[in-house]
Each structure stands twice: as structure tokens, then as C-alpha cells.
C-alpha positions as CSV (number, residue, x, y, z in Angstrom):
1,X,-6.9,7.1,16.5
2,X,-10.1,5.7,16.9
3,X,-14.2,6.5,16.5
4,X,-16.5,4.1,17.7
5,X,-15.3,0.7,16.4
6,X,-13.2,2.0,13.6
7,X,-9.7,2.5,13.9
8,X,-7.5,4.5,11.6
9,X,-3.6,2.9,11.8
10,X,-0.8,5.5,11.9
11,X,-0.1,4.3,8.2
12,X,-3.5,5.3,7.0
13,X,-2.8,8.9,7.7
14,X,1.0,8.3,6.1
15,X,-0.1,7.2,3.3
16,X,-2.5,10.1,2.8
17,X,-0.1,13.2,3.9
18,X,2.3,11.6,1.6
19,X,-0.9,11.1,-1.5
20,X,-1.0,15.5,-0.8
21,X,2.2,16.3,-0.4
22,X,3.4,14.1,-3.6
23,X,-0.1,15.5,-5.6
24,X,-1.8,12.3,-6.0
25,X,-4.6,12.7,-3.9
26,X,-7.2,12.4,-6.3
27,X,-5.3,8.8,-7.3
28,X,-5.5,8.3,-3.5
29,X,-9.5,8.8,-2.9
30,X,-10.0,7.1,-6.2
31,X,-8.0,3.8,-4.8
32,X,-10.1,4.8,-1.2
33,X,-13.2,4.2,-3.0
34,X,-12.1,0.8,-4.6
35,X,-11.2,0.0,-0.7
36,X,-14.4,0.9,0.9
37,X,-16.5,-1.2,-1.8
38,X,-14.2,-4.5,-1.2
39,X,-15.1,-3.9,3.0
40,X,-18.5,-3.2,2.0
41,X,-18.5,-6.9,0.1
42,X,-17.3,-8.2,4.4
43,X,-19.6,-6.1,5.8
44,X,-22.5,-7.4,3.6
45,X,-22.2,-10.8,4.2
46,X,-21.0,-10.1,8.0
47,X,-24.8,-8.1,8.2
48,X,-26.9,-11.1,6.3
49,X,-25.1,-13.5,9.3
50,X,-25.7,-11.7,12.2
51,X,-21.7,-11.1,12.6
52,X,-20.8,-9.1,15.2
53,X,-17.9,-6.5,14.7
54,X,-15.5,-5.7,17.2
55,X,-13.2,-3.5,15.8
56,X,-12.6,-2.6,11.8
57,X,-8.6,-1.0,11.5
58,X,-8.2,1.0,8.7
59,X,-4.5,0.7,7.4
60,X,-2.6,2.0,4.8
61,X,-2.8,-1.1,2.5
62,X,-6.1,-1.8,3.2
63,X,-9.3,-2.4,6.1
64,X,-8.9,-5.5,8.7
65,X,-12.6,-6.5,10.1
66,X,-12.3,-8.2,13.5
67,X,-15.3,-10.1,14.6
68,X,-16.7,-10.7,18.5
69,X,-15.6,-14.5,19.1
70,X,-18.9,-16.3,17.6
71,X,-19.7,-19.9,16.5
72,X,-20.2,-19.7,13.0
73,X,-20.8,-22.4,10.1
74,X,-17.7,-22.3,8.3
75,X,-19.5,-21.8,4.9
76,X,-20.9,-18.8,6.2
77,X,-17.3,-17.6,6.8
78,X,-16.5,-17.9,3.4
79,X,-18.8,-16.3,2.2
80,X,-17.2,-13.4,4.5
81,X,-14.3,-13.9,4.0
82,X,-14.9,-13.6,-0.2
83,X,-17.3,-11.2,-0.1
84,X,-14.6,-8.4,-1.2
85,X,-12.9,-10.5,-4.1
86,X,-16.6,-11.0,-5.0
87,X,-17.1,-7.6,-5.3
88,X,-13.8,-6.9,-6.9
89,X,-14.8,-9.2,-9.4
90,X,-17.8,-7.7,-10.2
91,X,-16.3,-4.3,-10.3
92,X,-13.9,-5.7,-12.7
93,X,-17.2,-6.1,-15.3
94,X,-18.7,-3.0,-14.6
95,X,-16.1,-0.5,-14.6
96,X,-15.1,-0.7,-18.3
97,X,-18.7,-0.4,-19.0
98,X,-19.3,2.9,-17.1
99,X,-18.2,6.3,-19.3
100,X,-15.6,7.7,-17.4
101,X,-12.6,10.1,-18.3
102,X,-9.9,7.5,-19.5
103,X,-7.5,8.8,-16.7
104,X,-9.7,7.7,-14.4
105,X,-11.2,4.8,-15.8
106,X,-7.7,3.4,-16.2
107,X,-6.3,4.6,-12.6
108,X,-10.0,2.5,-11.1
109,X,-8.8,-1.0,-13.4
110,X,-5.4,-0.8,-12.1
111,X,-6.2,0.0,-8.4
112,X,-9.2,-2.7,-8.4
113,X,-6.7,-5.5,-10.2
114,X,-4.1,-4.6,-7.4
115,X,-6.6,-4.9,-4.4
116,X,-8.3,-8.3,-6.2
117,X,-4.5,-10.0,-7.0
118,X,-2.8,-8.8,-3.7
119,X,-6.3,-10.0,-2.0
120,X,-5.5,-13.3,-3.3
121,X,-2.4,-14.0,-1.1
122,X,-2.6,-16.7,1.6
123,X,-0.7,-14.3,3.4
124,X,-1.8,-13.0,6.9
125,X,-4.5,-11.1,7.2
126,X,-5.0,-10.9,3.7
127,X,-8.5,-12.4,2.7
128,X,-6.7,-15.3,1.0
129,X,-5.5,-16.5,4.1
130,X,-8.8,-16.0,5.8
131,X,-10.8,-17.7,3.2
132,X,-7.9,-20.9,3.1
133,X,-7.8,-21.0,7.2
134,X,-12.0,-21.3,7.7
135,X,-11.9,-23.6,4.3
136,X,-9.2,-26.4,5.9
137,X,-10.8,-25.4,9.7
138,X,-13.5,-27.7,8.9
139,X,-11.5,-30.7,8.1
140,X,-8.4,-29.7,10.5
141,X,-7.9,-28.4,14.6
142,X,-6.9,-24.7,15.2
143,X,-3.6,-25.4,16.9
144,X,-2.5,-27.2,13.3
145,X,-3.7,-25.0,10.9
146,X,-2.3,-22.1,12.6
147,X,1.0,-23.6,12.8
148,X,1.1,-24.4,9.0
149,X,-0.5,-21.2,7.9
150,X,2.2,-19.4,9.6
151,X,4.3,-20.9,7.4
152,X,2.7,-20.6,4.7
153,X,1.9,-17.2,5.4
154,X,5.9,-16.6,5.5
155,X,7.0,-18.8,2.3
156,X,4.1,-16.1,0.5
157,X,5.9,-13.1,2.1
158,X,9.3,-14.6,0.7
159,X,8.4,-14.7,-2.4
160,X,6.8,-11.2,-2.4
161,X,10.3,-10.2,-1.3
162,X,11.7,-11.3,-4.2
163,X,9.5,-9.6,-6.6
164,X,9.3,-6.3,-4.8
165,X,13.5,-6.8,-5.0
166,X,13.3,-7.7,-8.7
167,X,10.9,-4.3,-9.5
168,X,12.1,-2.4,-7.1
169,X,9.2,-1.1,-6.2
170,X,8.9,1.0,-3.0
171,X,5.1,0.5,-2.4
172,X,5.2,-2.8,-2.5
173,X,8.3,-3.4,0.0
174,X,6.1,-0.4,2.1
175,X,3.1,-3.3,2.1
176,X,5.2,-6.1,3.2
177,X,6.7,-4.6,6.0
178,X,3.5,-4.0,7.3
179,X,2.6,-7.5,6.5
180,X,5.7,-9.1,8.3
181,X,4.7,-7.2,11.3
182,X,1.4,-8.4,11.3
183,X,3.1,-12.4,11.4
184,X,3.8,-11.6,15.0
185,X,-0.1,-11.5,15.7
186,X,-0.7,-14.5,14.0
187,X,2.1,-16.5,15.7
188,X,0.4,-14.9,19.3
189,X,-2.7,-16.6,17.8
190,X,-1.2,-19.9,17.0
191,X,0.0,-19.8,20.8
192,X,-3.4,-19.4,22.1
193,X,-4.9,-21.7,20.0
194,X,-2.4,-24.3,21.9
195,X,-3.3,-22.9,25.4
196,X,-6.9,-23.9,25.1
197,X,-6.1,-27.3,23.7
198,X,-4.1,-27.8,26.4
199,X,-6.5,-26.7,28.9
200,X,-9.0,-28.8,27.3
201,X,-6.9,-31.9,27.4
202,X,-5.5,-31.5,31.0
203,X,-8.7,-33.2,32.6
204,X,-7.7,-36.5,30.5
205,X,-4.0,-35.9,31.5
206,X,-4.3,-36.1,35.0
């Protein structure tokens, strides 16, 4: 489903109907609202830059920002790309500080600790892995960092596995499915990235 440049994944609306059906949709708009401030902390930084958007997906586990292909100073994708830690953190601060019911209070803490710490990941196309790929693009090509992210990327997802296992928590093994999906993007990436080295090299070759 989409409107204009946002698009709403299928598990977006699955994780809502099952928020209603299960009687947690006030948990669900509350977790929504600690969601749209960590995209607003992107979008900020995407604004001050002069980013273009091409499409924003909404997803079940969270919003991925895709940007028109652009030449930008890799600081100023950092910036980006921690904008919604950054505002995490400094929810983090204020949210004990605001008089709220405790319910609430407590049900904004957890659902802000879970978007910062997950957020944290190197995992693909968490913002840990965005902030790690732009921070090593300036030192390394494309076609390598893509190839060793992937990896990386995987050894995170592993691990996460593990846990998930060892709690058994269903929400959790939910989010990494999703997230192992999302490995075959990044792998289609890593192959393009070759393609235009390639291209760029053949000149020389011949």
C-alpha cells in the first residue's frame, strides 16, 4: 500500500490488527509515537542537507528512509544516519522528567530502550549498519565494504538467533525474520556495487 512516497509494508498493518485484536493498541500507538520521533531525527538531518527522499517504507519493526542516489559528504551521512539514536537519546532524558501516568511512563522507557538498543545493531538496514557502512566508506571501496558488511550483518543476525532461542521470545524471532529477508537486498546491492567497478575498470582491461 502506498501514498505518495510512503509505503506501509504488509507487516505494518499485521502488527496492528494483531495490537486490536490482542487489546494492546494503546501499547501499540504509544510504541508508534517513539517510532515517528526516531524518523523524525533522519528526516531532520535529511531536510538540513538537502536529501532527497525516494521512498520511506513503513514496516512492522520500524521505518526504512531511501534516498534519491546523491553525492554526499560522508559526515553528513552520519549525521543521518544517527539522527534517530540521537533523538532516542534524548528522549531517554526527558521522558522520566515529564509527569505521566506510571503505566505509560514505563511502557515509553521500555519501547524507547528497545528502539535505541535494537537501533544499535550493525545489522541490515538497521541504523547501526548504515552509520558503520558511510563511517568505513570513506576509508574503503563499495564492492569491499558491502561484501564484509554482509557478513557482518549475518554473524549479528546469528547471534540474535541465539538470544531470541534462549528467551523465547516470539517478537523478537518475528523481527529477525524480517531482518534475514532484508539480507537478500543487501547481497543484490553488494552485486551491483561489483557491476559498476567492473564497468569502470573494463576501459583499462582491454
Amino acid at each position: 500500500m502506498r501514498f505518495a512516497k510512503i509505503e506501509i509494508h504488509l507487516s505494518a498493518i499485521l502488527f496492528l490488527g494483531l495490537c486490536a485484536y490482542s487489546g494492546f493498541l494503546k501499547e501499540a500507538f504509544l510504541f508508534l509515537g517513539i517510532f515517528f520521533s526516531h524518523e523524525l531525527g533522519h528526516l531532520f538531518w535529511i531536510k538540513i542537507f538537502g536529501g532527497k527522499i525516494n521512498t520511506i517504507h513503513l514496516t512492522g519493526i520500524g521505518g526504512i528512509i531511501d534516498l534519491e542516489p546523491q553525492e554526499l559528504p560522508f559526515w553528513q551521512h552520519l549525521f543521518i544516519d544517527s539522527g534517530g539514536i540521537s533523538v532516542n537519546l534524548l528522549l531517554a532524558l526527558t521522558i522520566p522528567q515529564i509527569r505521566l501516568p506510571n503505566q505509560m511512563q514505563n511502557f515509553l522507557i521500555q519501547y524507547n530502550r528497545l528502539i535505541l538498543g535494537f537501533n544499535l545493531f550493525p545489522i541490515y538496514p538497521l541504523d547501526g549498519f548504515q552509520f558503520l557502512f558511510h563511517l568505513l566508506n570513506a576509508f574503503f571501496d563499495d564492492e569491499y565494504l558491502y561484501d564484509l558488511l554482509f557478513y557482518v550483518s549475518l554473524f549479528f543476525l546469528v547471534v540474535l538467533c541465539f538470544i531470541a532461542f534462549l528467551s523465547k521470545s516470539l517478537g523478537l524471532m518475528l523481527i529477525l525474520v524480517f531482518l534475514f529477508s532484508k539480507q537478500k537486498v543487501l547481497k543484490k546491492l553488494g552485486k551491483i556495487a561489483h557491476l559498476k567497478y567492473y564497468r569502470f575498470l573494463t576501459p583499462f582491461l582491454k
